[in-house]
mmCIF file of the N, C-alpha and C atoms, coordinates in Angstrom:
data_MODEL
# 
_entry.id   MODEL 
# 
loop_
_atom_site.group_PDB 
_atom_site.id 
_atom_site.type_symbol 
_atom_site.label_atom_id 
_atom_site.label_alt_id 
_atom_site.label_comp_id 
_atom_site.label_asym_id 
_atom_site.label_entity_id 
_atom_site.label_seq_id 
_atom_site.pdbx_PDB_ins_code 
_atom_site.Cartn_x 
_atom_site.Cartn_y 
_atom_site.Cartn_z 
_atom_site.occupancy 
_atom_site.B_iso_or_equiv 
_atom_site.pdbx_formal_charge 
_atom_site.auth_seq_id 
_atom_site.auth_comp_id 
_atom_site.auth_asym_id 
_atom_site.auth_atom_id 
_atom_site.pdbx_PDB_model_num 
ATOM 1   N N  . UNK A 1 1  ? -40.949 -1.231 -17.356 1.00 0.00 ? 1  UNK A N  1 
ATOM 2   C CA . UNK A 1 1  ? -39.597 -1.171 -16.853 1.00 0.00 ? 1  UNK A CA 1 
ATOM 3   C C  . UNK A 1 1  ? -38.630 -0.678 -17.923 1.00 0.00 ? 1  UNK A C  1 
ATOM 4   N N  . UNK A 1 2  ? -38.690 -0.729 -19.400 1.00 0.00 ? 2  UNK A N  1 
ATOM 5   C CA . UNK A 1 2  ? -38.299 -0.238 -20.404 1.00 0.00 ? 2  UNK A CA 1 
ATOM 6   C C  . UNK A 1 2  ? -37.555 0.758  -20.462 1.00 0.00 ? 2  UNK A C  1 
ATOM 7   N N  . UNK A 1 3  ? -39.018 2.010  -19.969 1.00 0.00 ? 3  UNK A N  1 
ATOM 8   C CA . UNK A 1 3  ? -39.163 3.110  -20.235 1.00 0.00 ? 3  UNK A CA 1 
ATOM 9   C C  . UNK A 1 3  ? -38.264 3.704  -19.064 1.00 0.00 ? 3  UNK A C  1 
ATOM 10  N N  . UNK A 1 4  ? -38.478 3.447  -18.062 1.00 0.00 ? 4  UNK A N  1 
ATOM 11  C CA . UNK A 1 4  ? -38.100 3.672  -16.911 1.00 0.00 ? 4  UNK A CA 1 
ATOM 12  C C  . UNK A 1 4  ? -36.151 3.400  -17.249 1.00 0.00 ? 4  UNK A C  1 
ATOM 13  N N  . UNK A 1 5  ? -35.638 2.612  -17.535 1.00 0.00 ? 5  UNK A N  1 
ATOM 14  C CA . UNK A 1 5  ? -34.239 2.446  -18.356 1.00 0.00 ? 5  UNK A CA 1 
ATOM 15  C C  . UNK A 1 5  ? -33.670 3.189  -18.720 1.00 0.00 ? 5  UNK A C  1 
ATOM 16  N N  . UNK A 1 6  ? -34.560 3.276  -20.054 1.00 0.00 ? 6  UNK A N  1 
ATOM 17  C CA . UNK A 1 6  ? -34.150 4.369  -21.358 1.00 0.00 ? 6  UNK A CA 1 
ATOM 18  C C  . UNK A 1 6  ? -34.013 5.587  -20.640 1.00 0.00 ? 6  UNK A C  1 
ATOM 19  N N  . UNK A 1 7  ? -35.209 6.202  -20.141 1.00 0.00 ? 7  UNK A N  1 
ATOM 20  C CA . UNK A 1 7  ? -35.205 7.163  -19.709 1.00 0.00 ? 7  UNK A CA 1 
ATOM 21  C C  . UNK A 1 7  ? -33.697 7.539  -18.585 1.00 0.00 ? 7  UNK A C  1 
ATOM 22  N N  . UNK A 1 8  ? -33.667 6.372  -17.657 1.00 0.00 ? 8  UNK A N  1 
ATOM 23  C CA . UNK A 1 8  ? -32.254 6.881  -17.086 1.00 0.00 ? 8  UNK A CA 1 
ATOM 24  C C  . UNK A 1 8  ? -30.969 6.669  -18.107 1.00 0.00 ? 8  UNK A C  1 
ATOM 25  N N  . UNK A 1 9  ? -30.868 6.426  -18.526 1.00 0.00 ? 9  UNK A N  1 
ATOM 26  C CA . UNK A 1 9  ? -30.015 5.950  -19.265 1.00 0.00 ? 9  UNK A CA 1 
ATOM 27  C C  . UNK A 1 9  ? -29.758 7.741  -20.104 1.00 0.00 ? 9  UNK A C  1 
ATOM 28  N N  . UNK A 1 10 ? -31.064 7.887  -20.669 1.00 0.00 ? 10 UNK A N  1 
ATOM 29  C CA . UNK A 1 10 ? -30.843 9.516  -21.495 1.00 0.00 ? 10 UNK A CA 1 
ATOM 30  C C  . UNK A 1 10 ? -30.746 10.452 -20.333 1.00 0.00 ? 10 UNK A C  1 
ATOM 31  N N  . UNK A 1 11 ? -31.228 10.603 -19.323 1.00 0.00 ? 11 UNK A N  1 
ATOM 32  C CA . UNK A 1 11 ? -31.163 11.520 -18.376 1.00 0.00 ? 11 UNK A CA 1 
ATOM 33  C C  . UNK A 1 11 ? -29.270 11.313 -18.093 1.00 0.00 ? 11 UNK A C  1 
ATOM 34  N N  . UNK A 1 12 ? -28.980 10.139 -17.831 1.00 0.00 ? 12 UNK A N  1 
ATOM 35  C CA . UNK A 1 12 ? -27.169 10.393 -17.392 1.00 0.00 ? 12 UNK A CA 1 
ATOM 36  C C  . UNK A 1 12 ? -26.577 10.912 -18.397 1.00 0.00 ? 12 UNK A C  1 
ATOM 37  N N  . UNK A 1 13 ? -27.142 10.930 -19.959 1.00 0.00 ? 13 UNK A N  1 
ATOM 38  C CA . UNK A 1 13 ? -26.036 10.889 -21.140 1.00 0.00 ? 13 UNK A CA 1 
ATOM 39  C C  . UNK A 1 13 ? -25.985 13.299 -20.681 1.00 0.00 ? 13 UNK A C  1 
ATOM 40  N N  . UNK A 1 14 ? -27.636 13.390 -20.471 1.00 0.00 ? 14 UNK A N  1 
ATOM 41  C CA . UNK A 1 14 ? -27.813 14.444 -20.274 1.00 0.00 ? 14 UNK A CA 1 
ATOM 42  C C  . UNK A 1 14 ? -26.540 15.311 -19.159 1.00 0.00 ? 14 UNK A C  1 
ATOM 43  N N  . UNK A 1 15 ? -26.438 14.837 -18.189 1.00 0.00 ? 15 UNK A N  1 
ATOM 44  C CA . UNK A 1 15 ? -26.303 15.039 -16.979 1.00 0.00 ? 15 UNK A CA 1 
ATOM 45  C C  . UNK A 1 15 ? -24.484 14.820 -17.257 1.00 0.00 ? 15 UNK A C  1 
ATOM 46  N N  . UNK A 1 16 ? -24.277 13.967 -17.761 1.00 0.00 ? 16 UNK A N  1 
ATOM 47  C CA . UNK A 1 16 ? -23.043 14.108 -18.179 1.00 0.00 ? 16 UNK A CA 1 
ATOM 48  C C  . UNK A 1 16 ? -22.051 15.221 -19.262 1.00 0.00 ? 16 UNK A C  1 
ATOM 49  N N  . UNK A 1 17 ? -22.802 15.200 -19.548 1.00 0.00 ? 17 UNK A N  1 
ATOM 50  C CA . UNK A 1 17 ? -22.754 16.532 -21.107 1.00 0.00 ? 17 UNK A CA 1 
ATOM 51  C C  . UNK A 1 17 ? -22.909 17.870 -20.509 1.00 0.00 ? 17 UNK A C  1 
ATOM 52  N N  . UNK A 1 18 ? -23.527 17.680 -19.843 1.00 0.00 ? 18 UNK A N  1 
ATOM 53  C CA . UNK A 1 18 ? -24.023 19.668 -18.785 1.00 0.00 ? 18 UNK A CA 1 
ATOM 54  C C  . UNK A 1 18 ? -22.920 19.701 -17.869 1.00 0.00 ? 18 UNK A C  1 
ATOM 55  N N  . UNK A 1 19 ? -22.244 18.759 -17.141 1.00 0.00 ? 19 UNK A N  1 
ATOM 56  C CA . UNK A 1 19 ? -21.626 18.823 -16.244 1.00 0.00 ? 19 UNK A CA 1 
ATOM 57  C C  . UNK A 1 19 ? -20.114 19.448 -16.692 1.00 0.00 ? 19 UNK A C  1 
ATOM 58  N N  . UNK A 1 20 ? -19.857 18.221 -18.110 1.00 0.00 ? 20 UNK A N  1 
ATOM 59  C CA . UNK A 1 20 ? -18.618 18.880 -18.753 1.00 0.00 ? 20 UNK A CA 1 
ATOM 60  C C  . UNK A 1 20 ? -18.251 19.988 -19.038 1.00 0.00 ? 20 UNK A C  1 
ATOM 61  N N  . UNK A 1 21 ? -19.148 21.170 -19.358 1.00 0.00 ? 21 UNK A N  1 
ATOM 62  C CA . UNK A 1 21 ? -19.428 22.203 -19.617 1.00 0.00 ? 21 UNK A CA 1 
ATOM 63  C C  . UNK A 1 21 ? -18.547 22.715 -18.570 1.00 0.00 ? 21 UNK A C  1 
ATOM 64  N N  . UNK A 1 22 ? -17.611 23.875 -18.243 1.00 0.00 ? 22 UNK A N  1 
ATOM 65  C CA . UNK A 1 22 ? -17.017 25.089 -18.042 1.00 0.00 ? 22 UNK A CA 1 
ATOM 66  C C  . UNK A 1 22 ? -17.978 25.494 -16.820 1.00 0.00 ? 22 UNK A C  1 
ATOM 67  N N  . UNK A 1 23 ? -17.572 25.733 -15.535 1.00 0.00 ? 23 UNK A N  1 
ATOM 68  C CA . UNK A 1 23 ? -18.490 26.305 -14.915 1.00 0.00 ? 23 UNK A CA 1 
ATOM 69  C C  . UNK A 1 23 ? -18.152 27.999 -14.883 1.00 0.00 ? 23 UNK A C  1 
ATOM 70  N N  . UNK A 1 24 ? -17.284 28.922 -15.089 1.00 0.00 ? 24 UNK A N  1 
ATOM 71  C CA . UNK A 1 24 ? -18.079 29.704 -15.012 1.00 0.00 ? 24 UNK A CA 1 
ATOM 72  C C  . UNK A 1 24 ? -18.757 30.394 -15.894 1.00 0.00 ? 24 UNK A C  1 
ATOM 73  N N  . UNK A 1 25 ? -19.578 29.384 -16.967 1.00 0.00 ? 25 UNK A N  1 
ATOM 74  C CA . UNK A 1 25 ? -20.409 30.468 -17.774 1.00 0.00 ? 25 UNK A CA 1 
ATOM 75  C C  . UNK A 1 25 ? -21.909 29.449 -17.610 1.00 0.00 ? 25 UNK A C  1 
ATOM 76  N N  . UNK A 1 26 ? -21.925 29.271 -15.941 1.00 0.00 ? 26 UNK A N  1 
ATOM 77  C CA . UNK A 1 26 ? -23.256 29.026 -15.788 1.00 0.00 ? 26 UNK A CA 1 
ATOM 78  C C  . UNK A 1 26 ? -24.403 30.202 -15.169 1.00 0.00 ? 26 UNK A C  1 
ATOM 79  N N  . UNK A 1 27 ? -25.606 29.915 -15.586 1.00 0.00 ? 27 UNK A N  1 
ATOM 80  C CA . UNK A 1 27 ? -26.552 30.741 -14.673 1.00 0.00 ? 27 UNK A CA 1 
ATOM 81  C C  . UNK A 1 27 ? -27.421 30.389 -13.580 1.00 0.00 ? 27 UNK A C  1 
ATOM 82  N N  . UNK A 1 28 ? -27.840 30.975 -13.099 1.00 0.00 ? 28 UNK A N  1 
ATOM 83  C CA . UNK A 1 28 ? -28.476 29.834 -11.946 1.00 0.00 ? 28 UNK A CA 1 
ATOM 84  C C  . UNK A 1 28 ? -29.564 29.008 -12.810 1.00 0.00 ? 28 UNK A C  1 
ATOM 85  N N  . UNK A 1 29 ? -30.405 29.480 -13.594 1.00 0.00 ? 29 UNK A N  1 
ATOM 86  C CA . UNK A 1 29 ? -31.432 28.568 -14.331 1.00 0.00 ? 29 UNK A CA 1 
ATOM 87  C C  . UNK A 1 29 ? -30.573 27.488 -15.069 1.00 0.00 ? 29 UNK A C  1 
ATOM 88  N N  . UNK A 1 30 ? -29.154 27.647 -15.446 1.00 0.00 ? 30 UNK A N  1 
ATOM 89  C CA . UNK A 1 30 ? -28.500 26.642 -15.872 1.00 0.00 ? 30 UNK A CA 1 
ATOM 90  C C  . UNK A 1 30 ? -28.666 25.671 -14.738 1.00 0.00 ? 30 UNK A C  1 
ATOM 91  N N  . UNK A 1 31 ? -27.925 25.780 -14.063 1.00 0.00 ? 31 UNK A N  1 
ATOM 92  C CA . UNK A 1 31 ? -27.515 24.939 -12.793 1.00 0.00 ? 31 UNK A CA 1 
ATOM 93  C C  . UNK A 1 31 ? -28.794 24.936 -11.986 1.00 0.00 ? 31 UNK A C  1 
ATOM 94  N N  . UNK A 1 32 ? -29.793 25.238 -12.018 1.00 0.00 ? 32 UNK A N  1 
ATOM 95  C CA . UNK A 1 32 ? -31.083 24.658 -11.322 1.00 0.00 ? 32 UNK A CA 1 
ATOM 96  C C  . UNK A 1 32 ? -31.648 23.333 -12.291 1.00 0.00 ? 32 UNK A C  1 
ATOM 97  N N  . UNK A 1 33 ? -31.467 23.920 -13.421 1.00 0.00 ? 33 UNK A N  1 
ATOM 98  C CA . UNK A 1 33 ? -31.993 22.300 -14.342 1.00 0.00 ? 33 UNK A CA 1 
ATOM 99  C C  . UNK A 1 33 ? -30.816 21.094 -14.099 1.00 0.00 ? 33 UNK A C  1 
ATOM 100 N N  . UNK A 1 34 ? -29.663 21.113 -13.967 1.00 0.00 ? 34 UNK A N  1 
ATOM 101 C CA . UNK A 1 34 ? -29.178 20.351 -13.908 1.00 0.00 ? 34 UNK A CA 1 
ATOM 102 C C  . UNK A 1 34 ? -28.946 19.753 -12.551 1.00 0.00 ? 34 UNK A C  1 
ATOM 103 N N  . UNK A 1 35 ? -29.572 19.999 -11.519 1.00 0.00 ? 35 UNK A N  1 
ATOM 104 C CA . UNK A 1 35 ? -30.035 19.357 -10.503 1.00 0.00 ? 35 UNK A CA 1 
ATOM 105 C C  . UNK A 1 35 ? -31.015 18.941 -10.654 1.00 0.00 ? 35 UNK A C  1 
ATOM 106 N N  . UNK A 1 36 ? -32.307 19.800 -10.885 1.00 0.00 ? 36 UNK A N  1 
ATOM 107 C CA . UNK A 1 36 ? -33.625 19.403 -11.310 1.00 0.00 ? 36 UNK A CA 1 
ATOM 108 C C  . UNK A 1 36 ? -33.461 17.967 -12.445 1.00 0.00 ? 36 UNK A C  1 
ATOM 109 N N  . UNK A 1 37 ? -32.380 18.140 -13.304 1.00 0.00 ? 37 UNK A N  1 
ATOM 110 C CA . UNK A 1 37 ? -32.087 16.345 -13.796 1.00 0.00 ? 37 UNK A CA 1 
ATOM 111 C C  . UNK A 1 37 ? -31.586 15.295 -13.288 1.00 0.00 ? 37 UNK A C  1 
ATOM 112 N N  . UNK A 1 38 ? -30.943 16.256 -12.438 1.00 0.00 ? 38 UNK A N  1 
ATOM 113 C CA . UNK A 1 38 ? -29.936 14.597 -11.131 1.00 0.00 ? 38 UNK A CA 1 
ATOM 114 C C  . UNK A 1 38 ? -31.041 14.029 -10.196 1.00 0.00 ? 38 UNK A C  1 
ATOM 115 N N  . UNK A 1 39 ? -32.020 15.244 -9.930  1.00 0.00 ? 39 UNK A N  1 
ATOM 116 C CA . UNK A 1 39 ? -32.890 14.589 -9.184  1.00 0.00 ? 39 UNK A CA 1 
ATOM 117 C C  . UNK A 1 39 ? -34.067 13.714 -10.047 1.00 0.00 ? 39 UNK A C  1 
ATOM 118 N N  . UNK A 1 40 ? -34.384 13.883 -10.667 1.00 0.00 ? 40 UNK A N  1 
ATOM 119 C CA . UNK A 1 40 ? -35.203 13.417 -11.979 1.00 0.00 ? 40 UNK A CA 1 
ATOM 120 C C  . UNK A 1 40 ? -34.420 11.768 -11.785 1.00 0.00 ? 40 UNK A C  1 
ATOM 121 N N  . UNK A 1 41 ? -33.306 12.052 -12.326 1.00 0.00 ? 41 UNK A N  1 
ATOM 122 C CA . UNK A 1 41 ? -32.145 10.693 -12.670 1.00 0.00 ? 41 UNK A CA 1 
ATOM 123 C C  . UNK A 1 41 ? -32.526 10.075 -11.351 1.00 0.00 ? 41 UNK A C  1 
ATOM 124 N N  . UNK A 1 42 ? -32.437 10.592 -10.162 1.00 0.00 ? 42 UNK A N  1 
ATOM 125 C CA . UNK A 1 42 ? -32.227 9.370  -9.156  1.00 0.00 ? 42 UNK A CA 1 
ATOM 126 C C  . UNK A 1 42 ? -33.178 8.989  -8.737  1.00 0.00 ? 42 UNK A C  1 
ATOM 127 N N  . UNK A 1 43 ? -34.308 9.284  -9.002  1.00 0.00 ? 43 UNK A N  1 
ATOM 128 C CA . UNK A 1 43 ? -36.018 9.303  -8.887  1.00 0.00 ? 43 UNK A CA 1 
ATOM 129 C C  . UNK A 1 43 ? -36.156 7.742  -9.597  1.00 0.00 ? 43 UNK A C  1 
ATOM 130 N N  . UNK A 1 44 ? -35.701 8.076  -10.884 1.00 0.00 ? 44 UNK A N  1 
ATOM 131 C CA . UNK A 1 44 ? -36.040 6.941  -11.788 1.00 0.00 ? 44 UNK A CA 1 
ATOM 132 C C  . UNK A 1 44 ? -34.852 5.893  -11.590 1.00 0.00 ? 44 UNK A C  1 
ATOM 133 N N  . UNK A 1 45 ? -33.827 5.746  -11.593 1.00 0.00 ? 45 UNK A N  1 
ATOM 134 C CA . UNK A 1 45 ? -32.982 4.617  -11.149 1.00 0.00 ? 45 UNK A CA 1 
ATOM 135 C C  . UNK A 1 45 ? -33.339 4.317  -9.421  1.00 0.00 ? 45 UNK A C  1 
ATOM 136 N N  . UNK A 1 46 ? -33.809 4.725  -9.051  1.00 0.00 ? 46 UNK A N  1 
ATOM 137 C CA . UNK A 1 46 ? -34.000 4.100  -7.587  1.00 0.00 ? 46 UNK A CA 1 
ATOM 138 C C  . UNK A 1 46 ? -35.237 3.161  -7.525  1.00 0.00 ? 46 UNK A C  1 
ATOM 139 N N  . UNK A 1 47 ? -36.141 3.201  -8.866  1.00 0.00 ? 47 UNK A N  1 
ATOM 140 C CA . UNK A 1 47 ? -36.696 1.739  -8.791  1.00 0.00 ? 47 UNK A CA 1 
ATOM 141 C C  . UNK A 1 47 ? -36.244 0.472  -9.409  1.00 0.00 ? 47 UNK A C  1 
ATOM 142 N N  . UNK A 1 48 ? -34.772 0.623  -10.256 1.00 0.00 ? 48 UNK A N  1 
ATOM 143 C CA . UNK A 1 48 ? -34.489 -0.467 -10.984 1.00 0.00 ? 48 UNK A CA 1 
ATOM 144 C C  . UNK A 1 48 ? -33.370 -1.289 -9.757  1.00 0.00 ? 48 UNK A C  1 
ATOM 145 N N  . UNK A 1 49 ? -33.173 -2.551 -9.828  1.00 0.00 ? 49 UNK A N  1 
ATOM 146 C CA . UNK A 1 49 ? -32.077 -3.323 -9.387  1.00 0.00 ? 49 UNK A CA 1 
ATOM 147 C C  . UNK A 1 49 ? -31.100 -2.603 -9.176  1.00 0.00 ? 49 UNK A C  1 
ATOM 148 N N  . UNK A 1 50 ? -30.388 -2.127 -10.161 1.00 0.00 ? 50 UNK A N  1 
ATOM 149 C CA . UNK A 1 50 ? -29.182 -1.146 -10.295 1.00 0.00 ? 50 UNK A CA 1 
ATOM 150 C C  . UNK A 1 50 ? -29.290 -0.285 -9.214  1.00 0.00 ? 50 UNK A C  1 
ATOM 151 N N  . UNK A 1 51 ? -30.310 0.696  -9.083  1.00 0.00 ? 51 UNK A N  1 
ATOM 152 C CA . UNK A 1 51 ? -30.618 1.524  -8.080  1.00 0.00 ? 51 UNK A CA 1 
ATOM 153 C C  . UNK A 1 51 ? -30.629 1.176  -6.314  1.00 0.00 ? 51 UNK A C  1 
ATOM 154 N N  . UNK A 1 52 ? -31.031 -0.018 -6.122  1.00 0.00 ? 52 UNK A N  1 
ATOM 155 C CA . UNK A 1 52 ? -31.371 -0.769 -5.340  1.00 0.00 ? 52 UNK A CA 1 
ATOM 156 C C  . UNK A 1 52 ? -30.239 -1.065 -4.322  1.00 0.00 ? 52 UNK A C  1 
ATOM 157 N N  . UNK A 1 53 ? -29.193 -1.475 -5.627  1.00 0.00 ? 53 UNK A N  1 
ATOM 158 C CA . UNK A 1 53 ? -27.876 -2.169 -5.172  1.00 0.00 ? 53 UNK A CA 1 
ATOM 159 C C  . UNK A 1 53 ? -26.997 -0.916 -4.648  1.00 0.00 ? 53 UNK A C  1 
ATOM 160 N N  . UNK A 1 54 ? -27.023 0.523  -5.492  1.00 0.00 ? 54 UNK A N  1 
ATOM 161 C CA . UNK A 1 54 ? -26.282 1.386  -5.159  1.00 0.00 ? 54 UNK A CA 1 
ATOM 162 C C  . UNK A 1 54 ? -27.103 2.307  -3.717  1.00 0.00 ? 54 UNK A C  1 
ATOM 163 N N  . UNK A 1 55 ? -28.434 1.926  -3.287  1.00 0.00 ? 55 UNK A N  1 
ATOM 164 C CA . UNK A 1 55 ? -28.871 2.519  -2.102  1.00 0.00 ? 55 UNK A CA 1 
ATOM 165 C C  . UNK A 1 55 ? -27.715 1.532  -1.121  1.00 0.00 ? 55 UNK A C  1 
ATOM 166 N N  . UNK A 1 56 ? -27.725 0.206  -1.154  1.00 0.00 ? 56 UNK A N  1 
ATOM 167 C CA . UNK A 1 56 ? -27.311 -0.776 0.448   1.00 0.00 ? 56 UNK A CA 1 
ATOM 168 C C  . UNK A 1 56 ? -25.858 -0.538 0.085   1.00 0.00 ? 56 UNK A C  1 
ATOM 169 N N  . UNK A 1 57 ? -25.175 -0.098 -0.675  1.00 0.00 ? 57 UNK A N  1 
ATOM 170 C CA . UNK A 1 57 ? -23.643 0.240  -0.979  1.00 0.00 ? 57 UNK A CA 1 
ATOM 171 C C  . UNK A 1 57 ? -23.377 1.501  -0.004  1.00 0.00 ? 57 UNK A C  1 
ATOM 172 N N  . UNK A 1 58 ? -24.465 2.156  -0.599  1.00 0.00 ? 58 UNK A N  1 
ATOM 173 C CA . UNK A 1 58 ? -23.814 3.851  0.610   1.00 0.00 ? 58 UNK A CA 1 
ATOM 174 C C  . UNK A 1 58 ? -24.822 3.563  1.401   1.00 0.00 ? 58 UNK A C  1 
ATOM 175 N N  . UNK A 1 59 ? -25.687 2.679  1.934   1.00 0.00 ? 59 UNK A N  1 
ATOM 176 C CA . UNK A 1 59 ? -26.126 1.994  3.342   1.00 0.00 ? 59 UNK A CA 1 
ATOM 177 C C  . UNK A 1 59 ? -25.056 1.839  3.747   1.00 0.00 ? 59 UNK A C  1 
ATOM 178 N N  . UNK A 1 60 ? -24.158 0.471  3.404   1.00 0.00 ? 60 UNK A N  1 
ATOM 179 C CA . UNK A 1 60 ? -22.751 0.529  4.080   1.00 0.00 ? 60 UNK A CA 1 
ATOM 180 C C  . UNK A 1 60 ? -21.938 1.383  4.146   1.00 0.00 ? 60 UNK A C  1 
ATOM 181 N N  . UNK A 1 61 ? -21.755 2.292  3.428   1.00 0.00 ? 61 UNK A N  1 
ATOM 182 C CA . UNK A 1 61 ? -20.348 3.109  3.653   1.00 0.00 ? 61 UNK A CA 1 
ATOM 183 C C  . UNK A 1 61 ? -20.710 4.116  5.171   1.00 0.00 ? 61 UNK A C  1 
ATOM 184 N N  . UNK A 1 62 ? -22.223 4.669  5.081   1.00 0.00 ? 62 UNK A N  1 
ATOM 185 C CA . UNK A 1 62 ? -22.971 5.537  5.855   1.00 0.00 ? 62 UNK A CA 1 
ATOM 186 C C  . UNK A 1 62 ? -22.350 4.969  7.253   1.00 0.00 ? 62 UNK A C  1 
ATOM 187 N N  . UNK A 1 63 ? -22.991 3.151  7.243   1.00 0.00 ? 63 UNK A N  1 
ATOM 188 C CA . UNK A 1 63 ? -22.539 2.643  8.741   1.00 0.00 ? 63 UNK A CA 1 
ATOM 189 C C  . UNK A 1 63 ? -21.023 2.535  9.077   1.00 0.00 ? 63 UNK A C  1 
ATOM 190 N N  . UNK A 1 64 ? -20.541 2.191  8.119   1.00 0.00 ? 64 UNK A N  1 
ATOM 191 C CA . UNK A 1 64 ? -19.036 2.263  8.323   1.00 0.00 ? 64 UNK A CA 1 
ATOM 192 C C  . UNK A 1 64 ? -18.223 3.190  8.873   1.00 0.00 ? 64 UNK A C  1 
ATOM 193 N N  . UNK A 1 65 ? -18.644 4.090  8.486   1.00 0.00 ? 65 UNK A N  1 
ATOM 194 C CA . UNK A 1 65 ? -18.074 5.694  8.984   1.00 0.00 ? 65 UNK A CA 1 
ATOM 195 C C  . UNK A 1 65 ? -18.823 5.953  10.365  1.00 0.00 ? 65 UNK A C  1 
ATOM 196 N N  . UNK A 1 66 ? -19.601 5.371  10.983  1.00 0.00 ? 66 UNK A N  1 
ATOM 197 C CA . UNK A 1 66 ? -19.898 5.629  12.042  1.00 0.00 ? 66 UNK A CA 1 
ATOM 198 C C  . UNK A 1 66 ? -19.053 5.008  13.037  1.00 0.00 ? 66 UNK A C  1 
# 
């Protein structure tokens, strides 16, 4: 479970830092990895607690809006 942490934990610091970046001096291989990391990121936080709690949060908002 550690690893699984750390790892999100460096994937957001990632994901945060690329994002700040200026968009128009992206390329698409830019901006394909940095999805290819959001998805990575939510892969791995969707087995911790944390993850868990933020699926039944936009569970609710999803039903709410209906």
């Amino acid at each position: 479970m550690q690893y699984t942490v750390s790892a999100s934990v460096f994937l957001a610091i990632i994901i945060v830092i690329r994002l700040r970046r200026p968009t128009h001096s992206r390329s698409r291989v830019d901006e394909a990895f940095t999805v290819f990391t959001a998805v990575v990121f939510g892969v791995l936080i969707a087995a911790t607690a944390w993850g868990q709690a933020i699926l039944q949060l936009v569970g609710v908002a999803v039903e709410a809006s209906h």
